[in-house]
C-alpha positions in Angstrom: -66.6 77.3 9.1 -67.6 76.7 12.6 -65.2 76.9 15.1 -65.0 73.4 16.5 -64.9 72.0 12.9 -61.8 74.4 12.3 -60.1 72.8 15.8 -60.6 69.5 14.3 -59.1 69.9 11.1 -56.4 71.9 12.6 -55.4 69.2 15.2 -55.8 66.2 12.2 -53.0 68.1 10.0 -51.1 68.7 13.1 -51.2 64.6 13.9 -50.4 64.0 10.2 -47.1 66.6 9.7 -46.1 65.0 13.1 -46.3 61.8 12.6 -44.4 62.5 8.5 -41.4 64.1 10.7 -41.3 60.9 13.1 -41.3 58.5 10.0 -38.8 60.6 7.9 -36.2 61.1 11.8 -36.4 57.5 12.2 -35.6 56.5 8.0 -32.7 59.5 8.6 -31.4 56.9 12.1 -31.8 54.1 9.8 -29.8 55.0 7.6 -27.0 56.7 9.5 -26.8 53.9 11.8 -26.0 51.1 8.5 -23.8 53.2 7.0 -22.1 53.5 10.5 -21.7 49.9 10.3 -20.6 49.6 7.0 -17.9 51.7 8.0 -17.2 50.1 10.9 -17.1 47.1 8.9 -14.6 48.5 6.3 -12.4 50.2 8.8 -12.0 46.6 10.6 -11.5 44.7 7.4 -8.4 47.0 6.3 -6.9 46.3 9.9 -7.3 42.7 9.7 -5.6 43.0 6.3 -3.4 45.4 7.2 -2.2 42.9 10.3 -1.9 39.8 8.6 1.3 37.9 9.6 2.8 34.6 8.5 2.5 31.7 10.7 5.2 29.7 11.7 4.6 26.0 11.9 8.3 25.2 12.9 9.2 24.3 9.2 11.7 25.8 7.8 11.0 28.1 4.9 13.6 28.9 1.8 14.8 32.1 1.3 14.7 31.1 -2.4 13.3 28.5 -4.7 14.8 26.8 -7.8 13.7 24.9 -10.2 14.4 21.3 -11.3 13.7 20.3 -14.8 15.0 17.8 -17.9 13.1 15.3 -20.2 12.1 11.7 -20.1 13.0 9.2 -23.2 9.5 8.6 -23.9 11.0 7.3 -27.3 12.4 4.1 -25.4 8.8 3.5 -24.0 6.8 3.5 -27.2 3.4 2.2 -25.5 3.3 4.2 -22.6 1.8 7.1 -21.9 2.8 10.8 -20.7 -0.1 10.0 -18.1 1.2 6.8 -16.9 4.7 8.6 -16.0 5.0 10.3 -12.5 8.1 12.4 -11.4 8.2 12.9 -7.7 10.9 14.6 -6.0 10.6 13.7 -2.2 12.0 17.2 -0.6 13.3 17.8 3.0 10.3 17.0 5.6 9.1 13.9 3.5 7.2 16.7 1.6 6.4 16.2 -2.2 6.6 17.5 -5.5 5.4 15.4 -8.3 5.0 17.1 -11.9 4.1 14.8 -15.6 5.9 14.7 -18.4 4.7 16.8 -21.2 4.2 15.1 -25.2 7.6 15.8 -26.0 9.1 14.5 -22.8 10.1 17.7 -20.6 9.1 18.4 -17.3 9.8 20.7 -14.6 9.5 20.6 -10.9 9.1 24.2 -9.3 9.6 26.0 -6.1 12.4 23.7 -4.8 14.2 24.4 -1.9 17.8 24.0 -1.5 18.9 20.8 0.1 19.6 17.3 -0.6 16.6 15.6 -2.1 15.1 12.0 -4.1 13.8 12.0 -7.6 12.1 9.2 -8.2 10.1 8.0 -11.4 7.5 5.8 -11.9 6.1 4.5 -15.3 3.8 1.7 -16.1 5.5 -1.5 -17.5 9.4 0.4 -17.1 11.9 1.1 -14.1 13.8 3.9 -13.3 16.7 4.2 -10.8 15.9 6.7 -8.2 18.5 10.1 -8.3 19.9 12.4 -5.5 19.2 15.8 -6.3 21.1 18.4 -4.4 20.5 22.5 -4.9 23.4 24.4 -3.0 22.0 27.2 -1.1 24.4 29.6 -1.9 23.9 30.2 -5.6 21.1 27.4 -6.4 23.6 24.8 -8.3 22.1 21.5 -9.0 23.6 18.7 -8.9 22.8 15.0 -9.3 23.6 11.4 -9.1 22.6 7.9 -8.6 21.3 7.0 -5.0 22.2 3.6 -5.0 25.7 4.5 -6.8 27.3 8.3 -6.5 30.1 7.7 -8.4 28.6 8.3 -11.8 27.2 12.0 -11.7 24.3 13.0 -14.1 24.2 16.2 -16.2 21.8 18.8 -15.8 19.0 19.4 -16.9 18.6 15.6 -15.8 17.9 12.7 -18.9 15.4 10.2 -17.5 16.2 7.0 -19.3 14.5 3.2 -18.4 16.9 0.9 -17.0 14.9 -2.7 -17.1 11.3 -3.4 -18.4 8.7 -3.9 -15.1 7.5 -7.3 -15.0 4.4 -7.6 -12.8 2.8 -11.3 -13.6 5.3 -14.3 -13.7 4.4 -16.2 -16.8 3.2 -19.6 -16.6 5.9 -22.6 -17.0 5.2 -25.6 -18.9 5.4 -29.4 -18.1 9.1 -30.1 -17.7 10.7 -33.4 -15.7 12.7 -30.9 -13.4 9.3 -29.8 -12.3 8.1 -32.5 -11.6 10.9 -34.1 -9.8 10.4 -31.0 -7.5 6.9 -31.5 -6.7 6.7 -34.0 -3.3 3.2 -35.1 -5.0 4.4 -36.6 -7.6 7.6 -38.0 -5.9 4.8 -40.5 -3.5 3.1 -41.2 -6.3 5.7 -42.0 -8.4 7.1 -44.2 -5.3 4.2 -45.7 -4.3 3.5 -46.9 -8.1 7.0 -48.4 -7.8 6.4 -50.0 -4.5 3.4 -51.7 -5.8 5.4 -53.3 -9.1 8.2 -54.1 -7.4 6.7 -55.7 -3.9 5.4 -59.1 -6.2 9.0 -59.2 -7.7 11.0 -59.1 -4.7 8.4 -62.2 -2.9 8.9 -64.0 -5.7 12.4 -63.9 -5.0 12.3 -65.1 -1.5 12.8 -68.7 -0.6 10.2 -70.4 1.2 11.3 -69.8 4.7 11.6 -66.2 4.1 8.6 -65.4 2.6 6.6 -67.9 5.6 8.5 -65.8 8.4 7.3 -62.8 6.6 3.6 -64.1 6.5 3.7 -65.1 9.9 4.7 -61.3 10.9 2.4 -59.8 8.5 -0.2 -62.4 10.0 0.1 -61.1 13.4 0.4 -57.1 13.0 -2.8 -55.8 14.6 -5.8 -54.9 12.4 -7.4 -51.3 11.5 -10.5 -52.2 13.9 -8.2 -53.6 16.8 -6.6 -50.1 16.5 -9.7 -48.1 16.7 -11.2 -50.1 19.5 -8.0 -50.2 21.6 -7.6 -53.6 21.6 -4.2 -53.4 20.3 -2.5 -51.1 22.7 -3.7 -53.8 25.1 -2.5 -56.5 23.4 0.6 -54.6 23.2 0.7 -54.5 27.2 0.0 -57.7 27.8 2.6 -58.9 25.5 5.3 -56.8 27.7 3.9 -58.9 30.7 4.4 -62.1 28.7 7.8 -60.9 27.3 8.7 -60.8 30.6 7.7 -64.3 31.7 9.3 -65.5 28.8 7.4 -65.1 26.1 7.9 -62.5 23.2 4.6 -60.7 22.2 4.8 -61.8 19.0 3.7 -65.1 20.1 1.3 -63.8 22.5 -0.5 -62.4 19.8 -0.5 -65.9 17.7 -1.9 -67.8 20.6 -4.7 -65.6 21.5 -5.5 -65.6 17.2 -5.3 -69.7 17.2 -7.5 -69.3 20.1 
């Protein structure tokens, strides 16, 4: 083999080994470095777990929770629903709990605090009187009664029971006289109908002096048109003027007609 040939190949193997040891260094970085991070990774995960804390908000949290449960007489509500029943119990904070019944009527509110609290229940087409529920802290006895009446105190586990049916459309009344004696509509109506039969009864009853006097005045009351235009508010004034000199307005009012 001549001796340049035999530098050649010489320094092509060299390149080629050299440049295998540079790829196979930099995969060996490659990989030491990610699994350098995934340790890294790992190691701060288990201190973030290992540091977690509660936060406080400022509310205050129960040492221990209870639970308040009893059944509803769905048997006195025969069309409704265990889905149309809600149970809330309104706890300290204005926080709630709200729990349905089940098919057979039990429920269960859980993770109560202690404290004085307001079960209420609504169900569709029924009424229920709201309850003060109170758990004692010191060894989580319940106790209940009405709200609107404490007197009367309510075993445990609580009995829900309808007091009234719900009624939420006021049914329509019929024609009745009362109703109609009520209604102002009816009462000018009804007046003016008896206005307009009795009026030719009570002329006819007049004498003839009357009735003139009456025609006279009816004669001289300004018209709609003498209204509108302002003619009669003038009219009016004048006849204060005239009324003064002697003459009523009445009479004012006759004169300037004749005329």
């Amino acid at each position: 083999i001549p001796l340049n040939n035999w530098h050649s190949t010489t320094h092509a193997r060299g390149s080629a080994t050299h440049h295998t040891d540079n790829a196979a260094s930099m995969g060996v970085r490659t990989f030491a470095a990610t699994a350098a991070v995934l340790l890294l990774g790992w190691a701060c995960t288990v201190a973030a777990v290992g540091e977690l804390r509660t936060i406080d908000y400022g509310e205050v949290v129960a040492a221990e929770h209870y639970k308040v449960d009893g059944t509803v007489a769905m048997g006195l509500m025969p069309d409704t629903r265990t889905s149309d029943v809600k149970i809330t119990l309104v706890i300290n904070g204005g926080q709630k709990i709200a729990t349905r019944p089940k098919p057979d009527g039990s429920f269960a509110l859980l993770d109560v605090p202690p404290g004085t609290h307001l079960l209420e229940v609504f169900a569709l087409g029924f009424t229920f009187p709201p309850m003060r529920i109170s758990i004692s802290a010191h060894d989580g006895k319940i106790a209940a009664d009405y709200a609107e009446d404490n007197s009367e105190w309510i075993a445990v586990p609580l009995h829900l029971k309808p007091v009234s049916t719900a009624d939420y459309f006021e049914p329509r009344q019929g024609l009745s006289i009362s109703g109609l004696l009520r209604n102002p509509m009816f009462m000018l109506v009804a007046m003016t109908v008896l206005m307009a039969w009795l009026a030719p009864k009570m002329i006819e009853g007049m004498d003839a002096e009357a009735l003139q006097e009456m025609q006279d005045q009816m004669a001289n009351q300004p018209t709609m048109e003498d209204i509108l235009s302002g003619k009669a508010f003038k009219d009016i004034a004048e006849g204060d003027k005239e009324e003064r000199k002697g003459k009523t307005g009445k009479e004012t009012r006759a004169e300037k007609r004749s005329a």
